[in-house]
Backbone as CSV, one residue per row, in Angstrom:
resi,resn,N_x,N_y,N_z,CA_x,CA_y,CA_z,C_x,C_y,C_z
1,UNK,248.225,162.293,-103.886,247.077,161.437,-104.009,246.552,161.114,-102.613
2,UNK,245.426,160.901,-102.695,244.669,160.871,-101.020,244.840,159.331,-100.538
3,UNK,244.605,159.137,-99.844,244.172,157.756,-99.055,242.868,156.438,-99.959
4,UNK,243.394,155.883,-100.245,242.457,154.659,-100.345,241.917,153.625,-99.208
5,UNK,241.136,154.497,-98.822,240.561,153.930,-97.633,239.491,152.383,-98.169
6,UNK,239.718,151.670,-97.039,238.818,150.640,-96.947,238.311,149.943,-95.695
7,UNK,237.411,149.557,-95.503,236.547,148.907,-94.651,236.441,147.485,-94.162
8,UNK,236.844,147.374,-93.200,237.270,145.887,-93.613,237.074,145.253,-91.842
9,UNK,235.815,144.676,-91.393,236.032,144.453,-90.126,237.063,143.225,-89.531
10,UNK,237.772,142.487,-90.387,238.700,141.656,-89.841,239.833,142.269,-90.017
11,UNK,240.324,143.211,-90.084,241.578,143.556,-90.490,242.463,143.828,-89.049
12,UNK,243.223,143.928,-89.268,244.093,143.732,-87.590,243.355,143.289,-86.317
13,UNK,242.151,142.254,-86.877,241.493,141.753,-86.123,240.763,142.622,-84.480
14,UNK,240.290,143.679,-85.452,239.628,144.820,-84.525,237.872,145.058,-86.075
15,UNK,237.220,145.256,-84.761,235.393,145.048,-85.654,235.459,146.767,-86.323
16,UNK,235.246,146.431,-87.699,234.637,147.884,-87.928,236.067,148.936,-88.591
17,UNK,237.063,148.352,-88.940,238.383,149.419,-88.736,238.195,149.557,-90.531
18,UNK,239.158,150.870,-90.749,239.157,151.324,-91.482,240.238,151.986,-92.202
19,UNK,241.254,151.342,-93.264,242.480,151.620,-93.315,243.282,151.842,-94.697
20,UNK,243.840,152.480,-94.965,244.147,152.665,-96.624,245.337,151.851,-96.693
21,UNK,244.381,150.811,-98.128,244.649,149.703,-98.837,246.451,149.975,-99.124
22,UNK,247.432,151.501,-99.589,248.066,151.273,-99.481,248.847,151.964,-98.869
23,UNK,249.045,152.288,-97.507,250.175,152.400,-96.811,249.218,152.217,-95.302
24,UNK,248.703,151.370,-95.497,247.686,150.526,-93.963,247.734,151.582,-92.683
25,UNK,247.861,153.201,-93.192,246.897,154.168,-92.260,245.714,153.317,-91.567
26,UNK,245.718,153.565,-90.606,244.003,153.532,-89.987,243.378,155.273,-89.743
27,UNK,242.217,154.662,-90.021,241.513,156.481,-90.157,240.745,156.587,-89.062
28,UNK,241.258,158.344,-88.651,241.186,158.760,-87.697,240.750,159.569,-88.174
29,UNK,240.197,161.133,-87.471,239.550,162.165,-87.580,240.694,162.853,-88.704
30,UNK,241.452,163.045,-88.058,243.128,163.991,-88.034,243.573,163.564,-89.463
31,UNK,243.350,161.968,-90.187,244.114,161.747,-90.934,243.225,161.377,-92.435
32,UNK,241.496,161.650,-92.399,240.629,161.596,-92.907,241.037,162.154,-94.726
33,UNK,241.635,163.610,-94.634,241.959,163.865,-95.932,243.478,163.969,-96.237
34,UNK,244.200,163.245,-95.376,245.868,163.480,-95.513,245.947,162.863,-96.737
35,UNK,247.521,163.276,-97.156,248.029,162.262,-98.664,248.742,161.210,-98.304
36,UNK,248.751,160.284,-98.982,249.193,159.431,-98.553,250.595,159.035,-99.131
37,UNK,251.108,158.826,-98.186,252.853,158.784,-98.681,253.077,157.504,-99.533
38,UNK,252.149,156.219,-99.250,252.732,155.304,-100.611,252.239,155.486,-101.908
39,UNK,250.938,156.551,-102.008,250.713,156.849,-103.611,251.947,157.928,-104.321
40,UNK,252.477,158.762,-103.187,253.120,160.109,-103.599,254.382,159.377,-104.990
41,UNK,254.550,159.894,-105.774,255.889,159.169,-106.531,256.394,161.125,-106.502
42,UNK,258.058,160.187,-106.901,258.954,161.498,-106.699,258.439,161.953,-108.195
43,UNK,258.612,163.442,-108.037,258.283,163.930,-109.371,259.933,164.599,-109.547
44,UNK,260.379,163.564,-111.070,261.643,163.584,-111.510,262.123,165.385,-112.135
45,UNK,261.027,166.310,-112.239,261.331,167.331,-112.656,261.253,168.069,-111.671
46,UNK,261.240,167.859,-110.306,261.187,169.237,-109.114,263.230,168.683,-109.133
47,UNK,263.199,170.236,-108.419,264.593,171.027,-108.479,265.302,170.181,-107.458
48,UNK,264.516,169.950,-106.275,264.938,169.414,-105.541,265.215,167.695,-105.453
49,UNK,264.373,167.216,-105.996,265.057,165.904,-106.590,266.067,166.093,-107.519
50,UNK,266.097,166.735,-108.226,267.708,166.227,-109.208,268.751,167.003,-108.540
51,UNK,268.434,167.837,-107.448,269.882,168.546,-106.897,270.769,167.269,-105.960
52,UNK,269.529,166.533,-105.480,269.322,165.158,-104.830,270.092,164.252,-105.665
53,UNK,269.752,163.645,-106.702,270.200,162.760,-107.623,271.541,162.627,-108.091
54,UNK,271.817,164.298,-108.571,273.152,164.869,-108.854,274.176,164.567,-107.622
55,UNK,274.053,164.782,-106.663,274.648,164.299,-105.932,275.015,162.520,-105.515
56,UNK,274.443,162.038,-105.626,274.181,160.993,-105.500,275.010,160.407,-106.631
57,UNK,275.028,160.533,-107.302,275.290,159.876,-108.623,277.066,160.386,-108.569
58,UNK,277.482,161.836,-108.377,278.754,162.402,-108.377,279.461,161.264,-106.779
59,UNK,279.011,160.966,-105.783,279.854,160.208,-104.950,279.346,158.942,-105.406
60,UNK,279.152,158.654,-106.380,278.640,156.849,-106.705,280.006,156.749,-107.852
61,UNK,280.830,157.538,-108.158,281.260,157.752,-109.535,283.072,157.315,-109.090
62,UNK,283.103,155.788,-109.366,284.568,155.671,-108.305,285.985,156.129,-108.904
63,UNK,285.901,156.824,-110.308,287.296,157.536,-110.693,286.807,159.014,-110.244
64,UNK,286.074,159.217,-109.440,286.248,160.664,-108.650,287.482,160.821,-107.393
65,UNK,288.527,161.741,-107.856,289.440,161.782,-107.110,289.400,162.138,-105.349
66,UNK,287.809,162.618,-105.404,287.402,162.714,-104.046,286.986,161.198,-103.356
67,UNK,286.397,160.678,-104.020,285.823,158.974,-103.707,286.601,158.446,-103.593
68,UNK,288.084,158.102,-104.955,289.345,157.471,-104.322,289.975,157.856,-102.965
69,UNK,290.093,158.780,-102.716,290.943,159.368,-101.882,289.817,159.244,-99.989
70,UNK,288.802,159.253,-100.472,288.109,158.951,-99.340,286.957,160.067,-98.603
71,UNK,287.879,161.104,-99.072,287.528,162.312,-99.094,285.908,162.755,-99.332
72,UNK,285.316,164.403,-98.668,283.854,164.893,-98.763,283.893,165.406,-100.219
73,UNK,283.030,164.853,-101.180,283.222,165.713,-102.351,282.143,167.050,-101.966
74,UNK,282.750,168.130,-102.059,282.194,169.459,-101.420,281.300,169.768,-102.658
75,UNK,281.279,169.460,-103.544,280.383,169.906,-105.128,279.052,169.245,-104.634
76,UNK,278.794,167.876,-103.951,278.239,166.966,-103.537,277.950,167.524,-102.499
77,UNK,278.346,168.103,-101.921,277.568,168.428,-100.223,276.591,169.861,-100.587
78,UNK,277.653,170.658,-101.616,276.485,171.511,-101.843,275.234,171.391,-102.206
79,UNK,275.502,170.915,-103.004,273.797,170.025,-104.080,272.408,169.847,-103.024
80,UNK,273.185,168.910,-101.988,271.951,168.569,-101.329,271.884,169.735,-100.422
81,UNK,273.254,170.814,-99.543,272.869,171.964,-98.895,272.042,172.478,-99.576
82,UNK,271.695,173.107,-101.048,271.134,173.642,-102.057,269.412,172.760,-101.590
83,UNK,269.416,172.092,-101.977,268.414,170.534,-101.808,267.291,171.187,-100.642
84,UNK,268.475,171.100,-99.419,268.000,170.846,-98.263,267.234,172.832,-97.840
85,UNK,267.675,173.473,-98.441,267.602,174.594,-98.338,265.977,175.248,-98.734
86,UNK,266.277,174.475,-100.117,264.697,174.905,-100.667,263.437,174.269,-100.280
87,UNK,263.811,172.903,-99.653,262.875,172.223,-99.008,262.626,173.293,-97.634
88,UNK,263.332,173.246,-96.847,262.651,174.697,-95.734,261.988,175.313,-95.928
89,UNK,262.178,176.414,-97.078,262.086,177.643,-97.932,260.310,177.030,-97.997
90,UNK,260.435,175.931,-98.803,258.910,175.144,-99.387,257.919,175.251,-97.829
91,UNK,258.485,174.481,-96.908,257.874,174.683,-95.947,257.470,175.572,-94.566
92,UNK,258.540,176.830,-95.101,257.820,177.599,-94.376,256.735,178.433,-95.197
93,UNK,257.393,178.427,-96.510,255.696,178.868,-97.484,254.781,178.616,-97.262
94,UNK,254.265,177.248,-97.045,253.439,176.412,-96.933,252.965,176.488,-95.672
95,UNK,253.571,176.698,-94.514,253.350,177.118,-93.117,252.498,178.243,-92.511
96,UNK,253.323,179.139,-93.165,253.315,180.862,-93.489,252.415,181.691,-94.465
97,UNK,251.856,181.149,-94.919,251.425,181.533,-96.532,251.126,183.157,-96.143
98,UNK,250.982,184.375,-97.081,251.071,185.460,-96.728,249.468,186.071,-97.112
């Protein structure tokens, strides 16, 4: 979702400024059609959030014999290696496009 920009000459008490209502960007040339990170919501069906979650939830889980013990649960490290992997992958697509 884009920027909700607004107009507002008292606002950080500078004449004339111009700043989205929610995540108080001020607009600049550069940041005119960016998205804005406080509209973004996680979307619960990308791969990469629940590889995220899954993890999360497996070291939250305190009769895990890895959590008692103190220990890396490695099932858990993969998830987000997995996670962290496809997010790259996403952005060099997105970088790169062919």
């Amino acid at each position: 979702m884009k920027h909700q920009w607004v107009n507002d000459e008292s606002a950080f008490g500078m004449p004339d400024l111009t700043y989205c209502s929610a995540c108080n960007a001020v607009l600049f040339v550069n940041t005119k059609d960016d998205e804005c990170p406080a509209t973004k919501a996680e979307d619960t069906n990308d791969i990469v959030y629940r590889l995220k979650k899954r993890a999360e939830i497996r070291r939250s889980i305190k009769d895990r014999k890895s959590v008692q013990e103190g220990r890396p649960d490695r099932i858990a490290d993969l998830l987000e290696e997995a996670a962290e992997t496809i997010e790259s992958m996403r952005k060099n697509l997105t970088n790169n496009p062919k």
